[in-house]
N, C-alpha and C positions, 0 to 999 in steps of 0.2 A: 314636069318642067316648071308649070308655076310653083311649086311646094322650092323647088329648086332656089329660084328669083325672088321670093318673097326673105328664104334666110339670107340671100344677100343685101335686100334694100333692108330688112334686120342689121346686119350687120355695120352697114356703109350706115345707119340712121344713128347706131347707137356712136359711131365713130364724132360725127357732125354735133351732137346733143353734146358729146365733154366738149367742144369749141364752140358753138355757133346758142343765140339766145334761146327761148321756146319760142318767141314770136318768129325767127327766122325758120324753123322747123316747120311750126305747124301752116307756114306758109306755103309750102311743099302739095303733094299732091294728096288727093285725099286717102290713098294706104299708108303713106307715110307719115299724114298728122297721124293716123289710128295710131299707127307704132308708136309714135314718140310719145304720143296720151299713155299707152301701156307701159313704157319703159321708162318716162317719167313720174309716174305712179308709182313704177317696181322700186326705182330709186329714192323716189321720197319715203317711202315703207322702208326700203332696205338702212336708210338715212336714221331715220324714227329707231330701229330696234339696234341699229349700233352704237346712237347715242347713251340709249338705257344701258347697253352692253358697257359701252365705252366710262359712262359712269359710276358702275359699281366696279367695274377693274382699276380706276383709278383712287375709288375710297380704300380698295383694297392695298393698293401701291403704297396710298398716301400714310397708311395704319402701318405698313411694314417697314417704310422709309424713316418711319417717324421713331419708332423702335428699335431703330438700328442705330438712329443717330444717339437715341437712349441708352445702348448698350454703348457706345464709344463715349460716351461722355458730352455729347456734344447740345450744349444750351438745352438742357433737359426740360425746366421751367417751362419754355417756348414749346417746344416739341409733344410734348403732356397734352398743353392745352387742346392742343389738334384733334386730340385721340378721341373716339368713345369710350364710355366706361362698359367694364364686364363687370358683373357680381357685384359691382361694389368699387372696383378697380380700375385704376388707368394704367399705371406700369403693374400689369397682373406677374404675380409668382404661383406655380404651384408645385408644394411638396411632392417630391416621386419619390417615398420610399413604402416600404412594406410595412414597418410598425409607424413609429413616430420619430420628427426630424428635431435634436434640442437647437433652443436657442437662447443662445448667449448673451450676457451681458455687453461683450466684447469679442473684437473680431481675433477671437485666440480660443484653444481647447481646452488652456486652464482658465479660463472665463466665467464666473457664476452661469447657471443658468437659468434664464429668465422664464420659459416656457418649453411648451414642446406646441409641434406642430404636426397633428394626426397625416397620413398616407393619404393626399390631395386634395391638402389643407389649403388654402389660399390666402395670399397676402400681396401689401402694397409692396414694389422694391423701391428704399431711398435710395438706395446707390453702393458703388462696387468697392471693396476695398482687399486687391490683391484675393485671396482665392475666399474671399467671405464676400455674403452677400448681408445690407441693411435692411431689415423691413420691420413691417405693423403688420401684425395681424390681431383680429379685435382689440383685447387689452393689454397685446404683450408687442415690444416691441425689445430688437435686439440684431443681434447677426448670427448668418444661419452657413455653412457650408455650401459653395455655389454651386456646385456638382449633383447637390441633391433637390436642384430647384429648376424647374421648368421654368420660362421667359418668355418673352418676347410676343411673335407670332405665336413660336410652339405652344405656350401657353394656353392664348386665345382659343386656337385649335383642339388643345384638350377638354378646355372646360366645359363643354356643352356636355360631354360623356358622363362626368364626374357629378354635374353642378344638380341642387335639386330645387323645387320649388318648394317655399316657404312662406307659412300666411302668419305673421304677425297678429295677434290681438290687439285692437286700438280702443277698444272701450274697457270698464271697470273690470267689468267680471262677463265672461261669456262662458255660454254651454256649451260642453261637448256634448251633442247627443249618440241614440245608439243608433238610429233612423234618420235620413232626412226629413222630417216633420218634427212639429213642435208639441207633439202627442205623446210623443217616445220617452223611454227613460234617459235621465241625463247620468252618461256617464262618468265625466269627468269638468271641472272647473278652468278657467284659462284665464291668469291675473293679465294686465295690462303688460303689452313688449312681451308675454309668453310666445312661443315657436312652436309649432308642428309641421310636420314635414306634407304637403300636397300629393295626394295619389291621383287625384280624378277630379275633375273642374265641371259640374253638375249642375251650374247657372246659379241661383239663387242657395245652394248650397254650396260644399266643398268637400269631399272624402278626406279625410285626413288618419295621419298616423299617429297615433297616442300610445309609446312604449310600444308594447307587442301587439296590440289591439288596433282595430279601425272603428275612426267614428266621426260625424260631420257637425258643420260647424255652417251657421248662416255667414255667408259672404260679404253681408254689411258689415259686418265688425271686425273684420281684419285687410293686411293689406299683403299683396301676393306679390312676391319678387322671389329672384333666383340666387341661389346664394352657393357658394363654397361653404366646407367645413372651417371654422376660424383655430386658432392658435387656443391652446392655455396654458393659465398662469400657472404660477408650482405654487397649488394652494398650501398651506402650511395650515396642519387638522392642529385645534388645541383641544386638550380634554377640560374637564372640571373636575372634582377632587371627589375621593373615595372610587375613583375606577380602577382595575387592576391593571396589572402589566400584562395579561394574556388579551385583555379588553385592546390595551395601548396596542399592540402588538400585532395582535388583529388587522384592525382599521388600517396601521402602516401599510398594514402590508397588503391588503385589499386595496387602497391607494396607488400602490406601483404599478397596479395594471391599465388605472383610466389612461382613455385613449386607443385602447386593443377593441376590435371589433366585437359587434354582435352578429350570430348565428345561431340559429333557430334550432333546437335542440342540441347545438355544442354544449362541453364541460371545460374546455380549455381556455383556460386564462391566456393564455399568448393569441392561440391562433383561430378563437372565437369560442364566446358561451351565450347562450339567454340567460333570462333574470337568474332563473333558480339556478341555471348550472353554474351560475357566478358563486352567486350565494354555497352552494354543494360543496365545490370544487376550496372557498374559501378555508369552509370551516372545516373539512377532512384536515387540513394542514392540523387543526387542532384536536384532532382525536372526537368530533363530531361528523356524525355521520347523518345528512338529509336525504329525504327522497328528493329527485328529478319532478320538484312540481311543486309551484307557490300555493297552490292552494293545500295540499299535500304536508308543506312546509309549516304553513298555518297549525297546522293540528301538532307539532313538537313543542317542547315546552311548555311555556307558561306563560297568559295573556295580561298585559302590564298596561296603563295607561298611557299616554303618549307625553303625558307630563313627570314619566319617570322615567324616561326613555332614558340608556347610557349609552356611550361606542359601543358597536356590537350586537343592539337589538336589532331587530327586525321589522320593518314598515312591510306591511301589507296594502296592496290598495286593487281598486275592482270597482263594477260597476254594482251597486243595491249591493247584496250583501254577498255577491259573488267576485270571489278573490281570482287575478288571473298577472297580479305583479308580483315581484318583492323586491326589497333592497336591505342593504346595512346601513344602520345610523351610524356616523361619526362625530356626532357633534356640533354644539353651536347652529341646530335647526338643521344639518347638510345631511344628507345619504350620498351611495355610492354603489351603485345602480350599474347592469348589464340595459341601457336602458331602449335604442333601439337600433334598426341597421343604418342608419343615417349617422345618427351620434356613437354608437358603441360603447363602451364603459363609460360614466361618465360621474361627474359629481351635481346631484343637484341640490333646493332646496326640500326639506322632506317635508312640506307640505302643498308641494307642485300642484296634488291630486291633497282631498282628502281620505287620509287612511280609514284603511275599513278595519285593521287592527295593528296592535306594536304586540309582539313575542320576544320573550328573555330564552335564549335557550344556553346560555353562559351563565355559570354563577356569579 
């Protein structure tokens, strides 16, 4: 009977508390201050966590509202402002296709093309024009088919899946090691603004990706953010003189692929290779036949200095005198590199890394 009476003056108490002050309550008798102590506590708690609640569904409103009024055109400037940035980005886009999305000079399909933009690439959107969208990504900028770009929220929502972490180099020259201590062999170099991809955050160290290999890097000299894959430019390869046409020929056409993935024992040009199966897979086209393995690779031909390097040789690099990369020269200091799962083919400087040797295996 009292268990009974007590949920009623519960009740009849919690009714009194939304009208009447806490001094008029706890003036009451003394079970009914207890309650109202209780139920004024419950409410200020329950007050407290709908607040925090209440706040982060309205940053989330306020990001989605703000996005919409972006996608309608409406005083975008102003709406921007509001935002958070992701990756890099306030109006975030990102590429949804399978290989690589062009972009254009122009918001037409006979339109030069300015770049491409690798499968969940990301970019700034300027704005809409009819079924083309405008954007920046790194140093290309252009219009891209709206259809093949994610927006808005959607975006947002995607990018954590896709996005990776990236530790910049901010001093001269740092060392890759092969070990977190500074005992170890250094396996690789890292100029100033170079990139490696984050595996493992180890405090005063940092696992990192180097090509197909891992190796770490002291976390005083670089700086960790998260990033999208960015756009690129349609490098344009020049050669120097006395190179053949099968040389020329070559390198173009090893070129067509940057942008197509890396996979770890792939040979497919389209739909993934590592270093050598790049390299393999390249030069079969030419009636040269490698093994499946840069070090392997290493041992064909004939070993050339790096200062007679032409399209078409071979950069080797590795840690001490063990080979575990390769790439093709093209020229003008660049290679053209299965280089890792992050970047996938790609063109870089051919002195990223010091080589451990240049091979001619072209006449």
């Amino acid at each position: 009977m009292r268990s009974r009476y007590l949920r009623l003056v519960s009740l009849f108490t919690a009714g009194v508390i939304m009208t009447a002050s806490p001094a008029e309550v706890l003036a009451d008798t003394g079970v009914t201050a207890g309650i109202s102590d209780a139920i004024t506590t419950n409410l200020e708690e329950e007050n407290k966590v709908n607040a925090g609640i209440s706040s982060e569904i309205a940053e989330c409103i306020d990001v989605s509202n703000a996005m919409a009024e972006v996608s309608k055109g409406e005083d975008a400037t102003t709406m921007l402002a509001n935002i958070p940035q992701m990756c890099g980005y306030t109006n975030l886009g990102i590429a949804k296709v399978e290989g690589n999305l062009n972009v254009r000079q122009g918001p037409s399909e006979d339109s030069e093309l300015a770049g491409k933009m690798p499968g969940n690439a990301g970019c700034e959107i300027l704005g809409v024009e009819g079924d083309w969208t405008e954007i920046k990504s790194g140093e290309v900028s252009g219009y891209v088919k709206s259809e093949f770009l994610l927006n808005g929220m959607a975006a947002r929502d995607y990018a954590p899946e896709v996005m990776s972490t990236i530790a910049t180099c901010n001093t001269e020259t740092l060392r890759v090691r092969e070990e977190p201590n500074t005992e170890c062999e250094i396996m690789a170099l890292m100029a100033v603004g170079e990139e490696v991809e984050v595996l493992e955050d180890q405090g005063d160290w940092l696992k990192v990706s180097v090509d197909s290999e891992v190796g770490y890097v002291s976390s005083d000299y670089v700086e960790v953010s998260n990033e999208l894959t960015k756009a690129m430019t349609m490098t344009e390869v020049k050669y120097g003189q006395g190179v053949s046409d099968v040389r020329v020929d070559l390198v173009s056409y090893a070129c067509q692929f940057v942008g197509n993935p890396y996979v770890w024992g792939g040979t497919s040009l389209t739909n993934g290779a590592d270093c050598s199966g790049f390299t393999l897979s390249i030069f079969a086209k030419y009636g040269i036949y490698l093994p499946h393995s840069s070090a392997a690779q290493a041992g064909c031909g004939r070993r050339i200095n790096a200062s007679e390097a032409q399209p078409g040789d071979l950069f080797f690099y590795g840690s001490g005198s063990r080979i575990s990369h390769v790439a093709i020269y093209i020229g003008n200091g660049q290679i053209v590199h299965a280089s890792s799962r992050r970047t996938g083919i790609k063109i870089s400087n051919a002195y990223y890394r010091s080589p451990i040797c240049v091979v001619r295996v072209l006449d």
